[in-house]
C-alpha positions as CSV (number, residue, x, y, z in Angstrom):
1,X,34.2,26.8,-3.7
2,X,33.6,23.8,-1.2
3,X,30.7,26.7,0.6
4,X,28.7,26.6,-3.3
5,X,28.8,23.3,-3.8
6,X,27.5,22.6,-0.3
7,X,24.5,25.1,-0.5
8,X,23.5,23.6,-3.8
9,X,23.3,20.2,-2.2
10,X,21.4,21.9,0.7
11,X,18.9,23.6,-1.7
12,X,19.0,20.4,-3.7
13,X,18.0,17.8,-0.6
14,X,14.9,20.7,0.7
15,X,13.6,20.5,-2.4
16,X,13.7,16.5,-2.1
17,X,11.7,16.7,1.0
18,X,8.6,19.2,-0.5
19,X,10.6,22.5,1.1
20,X,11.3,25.2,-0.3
21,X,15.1,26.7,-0.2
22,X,15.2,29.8,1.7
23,X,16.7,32.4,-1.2
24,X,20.1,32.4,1.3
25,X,21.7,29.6,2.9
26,X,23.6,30.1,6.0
27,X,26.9,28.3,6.3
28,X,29.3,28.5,9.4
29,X,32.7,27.0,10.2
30,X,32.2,25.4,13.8
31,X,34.7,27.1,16.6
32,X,35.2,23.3,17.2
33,X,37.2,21.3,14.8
34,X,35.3,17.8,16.3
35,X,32.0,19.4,15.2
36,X,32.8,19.6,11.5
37,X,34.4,21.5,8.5
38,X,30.8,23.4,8.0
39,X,27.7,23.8,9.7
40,X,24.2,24.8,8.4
41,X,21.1,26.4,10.7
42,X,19.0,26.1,7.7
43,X,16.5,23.4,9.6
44,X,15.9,25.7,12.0
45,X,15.7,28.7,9.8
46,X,12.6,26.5,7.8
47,X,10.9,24.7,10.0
48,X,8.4,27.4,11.2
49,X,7.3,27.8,7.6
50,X,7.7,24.0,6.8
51,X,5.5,23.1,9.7
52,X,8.1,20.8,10.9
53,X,10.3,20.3,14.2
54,X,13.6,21.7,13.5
55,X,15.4,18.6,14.8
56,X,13.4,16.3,12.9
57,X,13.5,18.5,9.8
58,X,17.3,18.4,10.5
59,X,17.8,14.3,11.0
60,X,15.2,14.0,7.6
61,X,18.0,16.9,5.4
62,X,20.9,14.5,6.5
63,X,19.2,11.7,5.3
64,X,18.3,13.2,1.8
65,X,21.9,14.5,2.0
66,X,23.8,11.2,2.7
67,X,21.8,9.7,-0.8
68,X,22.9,12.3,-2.8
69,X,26.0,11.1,-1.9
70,X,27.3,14.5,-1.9
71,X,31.0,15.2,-3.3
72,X,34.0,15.3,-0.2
73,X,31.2,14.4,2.8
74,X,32.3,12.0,5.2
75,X,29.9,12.3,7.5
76,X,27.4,14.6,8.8
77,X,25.4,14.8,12.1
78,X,22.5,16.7,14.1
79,X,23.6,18.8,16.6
80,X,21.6,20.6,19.2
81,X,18.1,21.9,18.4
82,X,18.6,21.6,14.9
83,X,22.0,21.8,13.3
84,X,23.4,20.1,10.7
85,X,27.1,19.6,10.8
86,X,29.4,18.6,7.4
87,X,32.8,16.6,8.0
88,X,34.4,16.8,4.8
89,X,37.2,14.3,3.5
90,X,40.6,15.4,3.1
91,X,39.6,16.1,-0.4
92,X,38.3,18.7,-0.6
93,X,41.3,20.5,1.2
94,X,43.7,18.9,-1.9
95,X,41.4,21.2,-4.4
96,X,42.1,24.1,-2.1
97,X,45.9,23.7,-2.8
98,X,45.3,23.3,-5.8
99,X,43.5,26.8,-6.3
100,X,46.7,28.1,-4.1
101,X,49.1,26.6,-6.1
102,X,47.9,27.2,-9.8
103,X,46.1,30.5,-9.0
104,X,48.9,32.0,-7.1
105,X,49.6,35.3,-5.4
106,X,47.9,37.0,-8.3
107,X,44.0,35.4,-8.5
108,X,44.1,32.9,-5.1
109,X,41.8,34.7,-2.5
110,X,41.4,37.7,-4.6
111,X,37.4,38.7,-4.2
112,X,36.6,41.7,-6.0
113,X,34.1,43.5,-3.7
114,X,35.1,47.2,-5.0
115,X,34.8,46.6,-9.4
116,X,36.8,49.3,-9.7
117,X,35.3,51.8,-7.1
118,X,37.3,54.8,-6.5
119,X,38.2,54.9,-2.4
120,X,40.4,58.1,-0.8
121,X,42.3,57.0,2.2
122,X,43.3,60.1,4.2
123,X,45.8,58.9,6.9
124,X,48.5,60.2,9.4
125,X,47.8,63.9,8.8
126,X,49.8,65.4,11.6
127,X,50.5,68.9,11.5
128,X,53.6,69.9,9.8
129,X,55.1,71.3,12.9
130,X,58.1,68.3,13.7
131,X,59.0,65.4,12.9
132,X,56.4,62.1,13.0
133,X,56.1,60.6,16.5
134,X,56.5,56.9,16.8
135,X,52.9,57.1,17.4
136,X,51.9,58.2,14.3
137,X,53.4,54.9,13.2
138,X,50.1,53.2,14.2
139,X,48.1,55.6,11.7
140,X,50.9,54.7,8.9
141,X,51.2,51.2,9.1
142,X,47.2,51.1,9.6
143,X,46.4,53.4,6.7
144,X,48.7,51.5,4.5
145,X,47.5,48.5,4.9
146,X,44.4,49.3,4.6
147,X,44.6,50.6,1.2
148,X,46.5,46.9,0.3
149,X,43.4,45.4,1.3
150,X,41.1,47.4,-0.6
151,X,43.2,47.0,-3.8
152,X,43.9,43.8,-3.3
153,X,39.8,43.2,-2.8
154,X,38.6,45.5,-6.2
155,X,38.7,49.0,-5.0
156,X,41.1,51.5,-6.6
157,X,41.8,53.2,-3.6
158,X,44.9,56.4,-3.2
159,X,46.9,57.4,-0.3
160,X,46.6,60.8,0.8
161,X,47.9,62.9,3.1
162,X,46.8,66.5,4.4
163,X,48.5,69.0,5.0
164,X,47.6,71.4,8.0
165,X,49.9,74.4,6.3
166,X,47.3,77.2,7.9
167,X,46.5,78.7,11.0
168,X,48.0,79.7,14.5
169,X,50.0,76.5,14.6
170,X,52.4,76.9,11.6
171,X,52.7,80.5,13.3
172,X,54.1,79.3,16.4
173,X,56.1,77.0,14.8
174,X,57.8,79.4,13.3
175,X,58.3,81.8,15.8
176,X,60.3,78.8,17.8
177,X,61.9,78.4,15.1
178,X,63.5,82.0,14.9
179,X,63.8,82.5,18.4
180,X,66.1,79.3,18.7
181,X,68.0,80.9,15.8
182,X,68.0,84.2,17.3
183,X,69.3,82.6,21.2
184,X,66.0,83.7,22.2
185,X,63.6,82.3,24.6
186,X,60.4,79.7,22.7
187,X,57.2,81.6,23.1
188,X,55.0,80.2,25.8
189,X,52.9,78.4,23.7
190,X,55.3,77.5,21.0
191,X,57.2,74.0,20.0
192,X,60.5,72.8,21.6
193,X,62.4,69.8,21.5
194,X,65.7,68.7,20.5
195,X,64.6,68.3,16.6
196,X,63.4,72.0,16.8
197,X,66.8,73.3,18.3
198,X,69.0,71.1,15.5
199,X,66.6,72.5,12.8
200,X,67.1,76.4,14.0
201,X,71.1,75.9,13.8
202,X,70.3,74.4,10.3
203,X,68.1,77.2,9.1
204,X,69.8,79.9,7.1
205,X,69.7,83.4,8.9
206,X,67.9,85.2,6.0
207,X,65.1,82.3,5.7
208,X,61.5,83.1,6.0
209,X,61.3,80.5,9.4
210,X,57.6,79.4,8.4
211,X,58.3,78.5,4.8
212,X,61.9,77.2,5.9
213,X,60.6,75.4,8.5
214,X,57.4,74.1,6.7
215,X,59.6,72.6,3.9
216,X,61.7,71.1,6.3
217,X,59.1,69.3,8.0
218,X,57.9,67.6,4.8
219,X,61.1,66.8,3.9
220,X,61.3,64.7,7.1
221,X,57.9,62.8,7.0
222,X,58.6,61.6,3.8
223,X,61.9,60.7,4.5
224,X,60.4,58.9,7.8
225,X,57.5,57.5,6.0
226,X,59.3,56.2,2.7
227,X,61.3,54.5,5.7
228,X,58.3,52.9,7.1
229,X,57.6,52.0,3.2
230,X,54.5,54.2,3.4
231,X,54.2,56.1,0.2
232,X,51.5,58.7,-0.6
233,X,49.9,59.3,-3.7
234,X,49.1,62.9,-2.8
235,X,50.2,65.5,-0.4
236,X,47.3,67.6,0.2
237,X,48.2,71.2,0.8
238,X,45.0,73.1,3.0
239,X,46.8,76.5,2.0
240,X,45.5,75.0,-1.8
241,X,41.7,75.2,-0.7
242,X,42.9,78.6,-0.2
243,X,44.5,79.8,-3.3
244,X,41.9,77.9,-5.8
245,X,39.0,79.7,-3.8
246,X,37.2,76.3,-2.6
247,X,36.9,77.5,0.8
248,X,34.5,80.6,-0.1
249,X,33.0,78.1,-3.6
250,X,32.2,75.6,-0.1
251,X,30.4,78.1,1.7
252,X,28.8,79.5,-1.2
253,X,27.7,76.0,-2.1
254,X,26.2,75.2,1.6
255,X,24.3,78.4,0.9
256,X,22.7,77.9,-2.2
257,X,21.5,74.6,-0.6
258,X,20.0,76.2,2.2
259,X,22.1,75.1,4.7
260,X,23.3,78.1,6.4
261,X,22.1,80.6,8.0
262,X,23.6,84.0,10.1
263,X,23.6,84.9,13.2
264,X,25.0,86.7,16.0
265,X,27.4,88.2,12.8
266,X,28.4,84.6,12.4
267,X,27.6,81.7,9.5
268,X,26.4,78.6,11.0
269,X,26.0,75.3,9.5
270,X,22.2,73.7,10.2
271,X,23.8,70.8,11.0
272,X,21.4,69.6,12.9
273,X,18.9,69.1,10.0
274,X,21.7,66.2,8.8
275,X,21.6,64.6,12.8
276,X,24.5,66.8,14.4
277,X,23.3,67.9,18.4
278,X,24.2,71.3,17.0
279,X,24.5,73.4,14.7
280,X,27.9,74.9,14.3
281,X,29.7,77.8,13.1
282,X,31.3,77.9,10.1
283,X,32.4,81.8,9.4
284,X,32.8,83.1,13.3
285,X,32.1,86.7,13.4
286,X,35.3,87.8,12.8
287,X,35.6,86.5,9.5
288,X,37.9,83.8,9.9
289,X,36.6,80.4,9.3
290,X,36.6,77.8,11.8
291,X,38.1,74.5,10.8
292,X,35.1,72.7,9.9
293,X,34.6,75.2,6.6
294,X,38.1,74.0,5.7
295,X,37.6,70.7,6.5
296,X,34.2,70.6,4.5
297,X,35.7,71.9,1.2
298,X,38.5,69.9,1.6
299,X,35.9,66.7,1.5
300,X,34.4,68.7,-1.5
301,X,37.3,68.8,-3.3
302,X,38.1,64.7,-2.9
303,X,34.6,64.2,-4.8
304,X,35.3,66.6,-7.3
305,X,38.4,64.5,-8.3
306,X,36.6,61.2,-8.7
307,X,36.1,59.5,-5.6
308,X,33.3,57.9,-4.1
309,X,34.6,56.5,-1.2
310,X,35.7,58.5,1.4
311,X,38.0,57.1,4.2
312,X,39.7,59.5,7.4
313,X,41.4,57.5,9.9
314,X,41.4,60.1,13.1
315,X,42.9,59.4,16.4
316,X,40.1,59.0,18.8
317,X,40.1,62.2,20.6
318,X,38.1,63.8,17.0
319,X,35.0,61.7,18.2
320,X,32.7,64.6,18.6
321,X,34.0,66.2,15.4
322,X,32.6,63.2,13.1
323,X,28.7,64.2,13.1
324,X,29.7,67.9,12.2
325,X,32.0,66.8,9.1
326,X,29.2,64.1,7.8
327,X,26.4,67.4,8.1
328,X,28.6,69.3,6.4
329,X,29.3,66.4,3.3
330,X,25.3,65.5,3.6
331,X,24.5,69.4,3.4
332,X,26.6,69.3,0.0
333,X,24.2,66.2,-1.3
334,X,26.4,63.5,-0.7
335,X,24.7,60.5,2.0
336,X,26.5,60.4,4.9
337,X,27.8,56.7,4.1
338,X,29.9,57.9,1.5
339,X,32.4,59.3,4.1
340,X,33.9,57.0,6.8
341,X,35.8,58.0,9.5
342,X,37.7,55.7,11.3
343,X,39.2,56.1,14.9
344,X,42.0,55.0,16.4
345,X,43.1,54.5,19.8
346,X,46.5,56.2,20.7
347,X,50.2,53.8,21.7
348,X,51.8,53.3,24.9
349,X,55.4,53.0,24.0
350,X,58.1,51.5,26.7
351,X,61.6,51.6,27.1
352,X,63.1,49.5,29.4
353,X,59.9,49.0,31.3
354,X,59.2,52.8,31.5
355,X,56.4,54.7,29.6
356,X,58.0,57.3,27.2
357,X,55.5,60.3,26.5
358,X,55.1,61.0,22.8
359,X,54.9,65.3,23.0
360,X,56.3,67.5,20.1
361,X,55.8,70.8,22.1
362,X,57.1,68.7,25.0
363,X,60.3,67.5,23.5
364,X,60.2,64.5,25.0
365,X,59.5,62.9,21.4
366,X,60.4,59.1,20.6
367,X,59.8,59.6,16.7
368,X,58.8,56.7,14.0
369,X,62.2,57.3,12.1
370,X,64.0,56.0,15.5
371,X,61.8,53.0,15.8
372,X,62.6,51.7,12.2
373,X,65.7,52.3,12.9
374,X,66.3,50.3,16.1
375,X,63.6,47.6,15.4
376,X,63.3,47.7,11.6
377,X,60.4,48.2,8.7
378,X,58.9,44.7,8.8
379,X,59.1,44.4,12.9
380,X,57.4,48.3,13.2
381,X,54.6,47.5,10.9
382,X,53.8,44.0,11.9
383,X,53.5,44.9,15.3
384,X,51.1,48.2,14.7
385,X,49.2,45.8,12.6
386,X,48.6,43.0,15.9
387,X,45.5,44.8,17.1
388,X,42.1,46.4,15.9
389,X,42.8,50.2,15.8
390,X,40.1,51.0,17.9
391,X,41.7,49.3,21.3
392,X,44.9,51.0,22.7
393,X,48.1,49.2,21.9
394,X,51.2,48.6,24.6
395,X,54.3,48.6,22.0
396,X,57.5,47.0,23.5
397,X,60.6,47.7,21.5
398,X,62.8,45.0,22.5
399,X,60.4,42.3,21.9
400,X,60.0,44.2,18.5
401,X,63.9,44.2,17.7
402,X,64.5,40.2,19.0
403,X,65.2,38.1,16.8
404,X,63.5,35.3,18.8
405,X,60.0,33.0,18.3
406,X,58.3,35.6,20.8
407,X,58.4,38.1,18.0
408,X,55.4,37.8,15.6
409,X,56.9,39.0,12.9
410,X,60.2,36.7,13.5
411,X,57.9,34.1,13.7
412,X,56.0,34.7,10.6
413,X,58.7,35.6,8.2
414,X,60.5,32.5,9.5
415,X,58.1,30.3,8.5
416,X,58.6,32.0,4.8
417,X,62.2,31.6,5.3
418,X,61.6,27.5,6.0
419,X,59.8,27.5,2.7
420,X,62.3,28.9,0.9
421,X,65.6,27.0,2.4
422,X,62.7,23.5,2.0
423,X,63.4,24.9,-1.5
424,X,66.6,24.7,-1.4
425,X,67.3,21.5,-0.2
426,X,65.1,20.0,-2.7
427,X,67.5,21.2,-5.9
428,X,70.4,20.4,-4.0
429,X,69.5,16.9,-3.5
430,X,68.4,16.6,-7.0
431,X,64.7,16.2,-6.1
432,X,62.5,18.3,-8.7
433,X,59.1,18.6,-8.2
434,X,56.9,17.6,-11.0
435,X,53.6,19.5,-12.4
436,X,50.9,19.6,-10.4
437,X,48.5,18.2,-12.7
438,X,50.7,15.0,-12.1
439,X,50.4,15.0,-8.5
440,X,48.1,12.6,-6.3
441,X,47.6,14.4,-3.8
442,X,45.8,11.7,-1.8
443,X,48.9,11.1,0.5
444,X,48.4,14.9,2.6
445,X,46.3,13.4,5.4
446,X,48.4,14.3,8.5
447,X,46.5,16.4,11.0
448,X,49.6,18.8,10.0
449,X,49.2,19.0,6.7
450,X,45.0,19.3,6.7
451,X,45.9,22.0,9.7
452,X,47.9,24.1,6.6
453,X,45.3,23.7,4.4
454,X,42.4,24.4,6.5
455,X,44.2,27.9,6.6
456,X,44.5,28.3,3.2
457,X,40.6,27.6,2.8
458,X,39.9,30.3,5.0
459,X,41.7,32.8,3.3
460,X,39.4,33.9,1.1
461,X,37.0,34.8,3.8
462,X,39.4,36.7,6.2
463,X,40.1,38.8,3.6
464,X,36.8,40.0,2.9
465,X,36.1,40.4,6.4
466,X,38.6,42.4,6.9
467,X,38.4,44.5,4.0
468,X,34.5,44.7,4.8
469,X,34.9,45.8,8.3
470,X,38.2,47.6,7.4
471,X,40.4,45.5,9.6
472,X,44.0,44.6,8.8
473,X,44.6,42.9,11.9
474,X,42.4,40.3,11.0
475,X,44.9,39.5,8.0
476,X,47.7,39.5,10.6
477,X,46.3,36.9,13.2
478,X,45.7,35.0,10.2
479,X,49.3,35.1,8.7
480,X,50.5,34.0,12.2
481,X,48.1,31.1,12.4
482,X,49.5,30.0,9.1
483,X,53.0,30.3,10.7
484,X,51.6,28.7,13.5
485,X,50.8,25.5,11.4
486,X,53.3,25.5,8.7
487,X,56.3,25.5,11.8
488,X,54.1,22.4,13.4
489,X,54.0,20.7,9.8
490,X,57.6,21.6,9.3
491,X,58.4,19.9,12.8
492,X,56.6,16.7,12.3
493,X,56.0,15.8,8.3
494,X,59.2,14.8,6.2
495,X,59.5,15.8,2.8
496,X,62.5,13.7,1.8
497,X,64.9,11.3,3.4
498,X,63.5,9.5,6.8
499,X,60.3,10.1,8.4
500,X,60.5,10.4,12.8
501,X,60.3,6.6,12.5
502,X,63.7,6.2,10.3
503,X,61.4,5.0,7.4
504,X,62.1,6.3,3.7
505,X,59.7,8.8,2.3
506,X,58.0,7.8,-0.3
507,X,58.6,9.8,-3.8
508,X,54.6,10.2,-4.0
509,X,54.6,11.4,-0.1
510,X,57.5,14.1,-1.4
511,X,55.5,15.3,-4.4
512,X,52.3,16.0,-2.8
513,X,54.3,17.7,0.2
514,X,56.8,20.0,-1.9
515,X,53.1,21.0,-3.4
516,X,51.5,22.0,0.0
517,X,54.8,23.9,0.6
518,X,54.3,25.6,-2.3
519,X,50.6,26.7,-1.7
520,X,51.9,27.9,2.1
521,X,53.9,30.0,0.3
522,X,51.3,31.6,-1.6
523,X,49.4,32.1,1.1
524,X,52.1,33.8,3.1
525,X,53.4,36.0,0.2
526,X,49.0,37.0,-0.2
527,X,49.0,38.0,3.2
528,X,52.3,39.6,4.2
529,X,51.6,41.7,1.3
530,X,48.5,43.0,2.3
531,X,50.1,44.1,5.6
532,X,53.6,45.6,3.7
533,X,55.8,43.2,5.2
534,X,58.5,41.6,3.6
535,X,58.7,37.6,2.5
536,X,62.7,36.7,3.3
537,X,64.2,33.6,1.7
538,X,66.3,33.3,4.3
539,X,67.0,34.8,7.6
């Protein structure tokens, strides 16, 4: 990598002037394109210990670099107190198609940060009283791309989803569901809606409405979620933790460890000894256990199967519940940074410029299954996937089903459909390009071309930002960018025939060209498949 080679020239040119290296070398890309390909701080991280003025220490590392004569630098400058800014020659861009292009969509931009760590990504989750609201989409598209990223970065991270089959909910749920059946009035607190009325004239009279009504709830998410192309690798029952006895192994666990104690004829968690603002009950004094017993076993039983990474994407409303659930994983001897817990912020969805409230007891419910439907897989992801989880998130669903430039994911998958009909129109007009290792690349020096290929070199590092700060939407904004330039290269750089001025293109032009086309690609098909969208040939 270009970011190695400069370091070692860094370290190198120091060492020329009686410094030593500092053991890391910062290197930045400049938010300006006039002020370089890279920039280095490194004369003013130095000059303290050196003795020296950072700007002077800066002009002197410039002039040891410019005699090492240092492989793809044009130029470099001092900027401000002490900066030292690299502008490269196109050069070293042509060795970052040629990674693309010869590595491909299986080794280009591929850092292995996990080697092989086990990760559990717990995601959507809602409780198995209705069908998924178009919400929940958010969690699904999110969560799924998520676990792309940490595959596609080393990790051997699962899909799981959990399975609230307990507790006064699925009660209620099935007391709606008989009354419906029966012509009865809901009970006050139970579930209504259209879905719930449709599924009680479905039910058979001598069903048992809970189990009926249970099955036919997971029938429907995975039918919606297969839909959404989200596919779990486990279905997590909490009626399970029951059954196999981990709930009471849990709390007799917590005990032996010292972490409970009781009072009041309650068990409480000393949660507070692991950084919780109370402690909290975990057996009330009734007997029944509160959710956090539940959820703490439940968290047990993910490390008993393997993992070592823990990630929950919530909905933001569990903030207060996330110190609790890390005392109660650090009370079992795990550290606390062994669980994450993500939150994300909830979706507006309009309809013809009105806000339409997402409520299964309601019955006012837009669900996910309708969305794909009207706007389609690839538009419903995409468009969860524009913005970091943690802000809320205005969804329009006519700019999601146009088929116009204003819809990212139009735009994006367009730019893949360019590629492929560029293709196209090579092999019909009998122009086949030639190995790579053949290839001078020296003609790719259009600000259009470099713009592609600047991309490209950045690839690497998006993706291990986002993976590292668990962000898909930075893969996104980076896939459109790439659209972004490929459309403007597309617009002004011929591959064969006539240029904007009616002149011929030459055949070495063509060759280097069909080659930067061909390492777009890669770099599209990398990123769309992190976020699960498709790659059309055409469209």
């Amino acid at each position: 990598m270009i970011q190695d080679a400069l370091r070692a020239a860094i370290g190198q040119a120091l060492a020329s002037l009686g410094i030593e290296p500092p053991a890391a070398i910062a290197l930045e890309r400049p938010a300006r394109k006039e002020h370089g390909d890279w920039s280095t701080n490194v004369a003013l991280a130095t000059a303290k210990s050196a003795g020296r003025n950072p700007r002077e220490l800066a002009t002197a590392l410039v002039g040891a670099l410019e005699a090492a004569q240092v492989a793809h630098v044009s130029r470099l400058e001092v900027a401000g107190p002490g900066f030292v800014n690299f502008h490269l020659a196109p050069s070293w861009l042509h060795a970052v198609l040629r990674d693309a292009a010869t590595l491909g969509t299986d080794g280009f931009a591929r850092p292995d940060l996990g080697h092989g760590k086990r990760v559990n990504v717990e995601f959507v989750s809602a409780n198995p009283t209705g069908p998924l609201h178009a919400g929940g989409g958010r969690w699904a598209a999110y969560g799924d791309a998520l676990v792309n990223l940490l595959n596609h970065c080393g990790y051997r991270a699962d899909r799981e989803y959990y399975l609230n089959d307990r507790g006064v909910q699925m009660r209620l749920f099935g007391e709606s569901l008989a009354a419906l059946k029966a012509g009865l009035p809901v009970p006050e607190d139970g579930y209504k809606g259209q879905y719930l009325e449709e599924w009680a004239a479905e039910m058979p009279a001598d069903a048992d409405p809970v189990e009926w009504g249970y099955d036919r709830v997971k029938r429907d998410l995975r039918e919606t979620l297969d839909a959404a192309g989200v596919h779990f690798d486990t279905w997590f029952s909490e009626r399970s933790l029951v059954s196999d006895g981990a709930i009471d192994a849990t709390l007799a666990d917590l005990a032996s460890r010292g972490a409970t104690y009781t009072a009041d004829g309650a068990v409480w968690l000393r949660s507070t000894d692991y950084g919780d603002d109370k402690d909290r009950v975990l057996v009330k004094s009734d007997g029944e256990p509160t959710y956090l017993l539940p959820d703490i076993a439940y968290h047990r039983n993910k490390f008993e199967r393997g993992y070592s990474q823990l990630i929950d994407i919530w909905g933001a409303d569990h903030h207060g519940y996330v110190a609790r659930l890390k005392a109660g994983v650090q009370a079992l001897g795990h550290d606390s940074s062994e669980v994450e817990l993500i939150l994300g912020q909830l979706v507006t969805l309009k309809r013809n410029g009105e806000e339409v409230k997402l409520s299964k007891r309601a019955g006012t419910i837009v669900t996910l299954s309708e969305v794909v439907d009207e706007t389609g897989i690839d538009a419903t992801r995409l468009t969860f996937l524009l913005q970091s989880l943690d802000t809320r998130q205005t969804v329009d669903l006519a700019v999601m089903a146009s088929q116009a430039m204003e819809n990212p994911v139009f735009y994006v998958q367009y730019a893949h459909a360019r590629i492929a009909s560029l293709v196209r129109q090579a092999a019909a007009n009998g122009v086949t390009r030639r190995p790579l290792e053949q290839i001078d690349l020296g003609p790719l020096t259009h600000e259009r071309e470099l713009d592609v290929l600047r991309l490209l070199s950045e690839l690497d590092d998006v993706i291990t930002l986002a993976c590292n700060e668990r962000a898909p939407h930075k893969v996104t904004t980076w896939v459109r960018e790439l659209a972004g330039a490929f459309h403007g290269f597309y617009h002004d750089c011929r591959i064969m025939g006539t240029d904007g001025d009616g002149r011929p293109v030459d055949d070495a032009t063509t060759q280097a060209r069909l080659w930067l086309v061909e390492a777009a690609r890669v770099g599209l098909r990398i990123g769309l498949g992190i976020l699960g969208v498709s790659a059309p040939e055409s469209m």
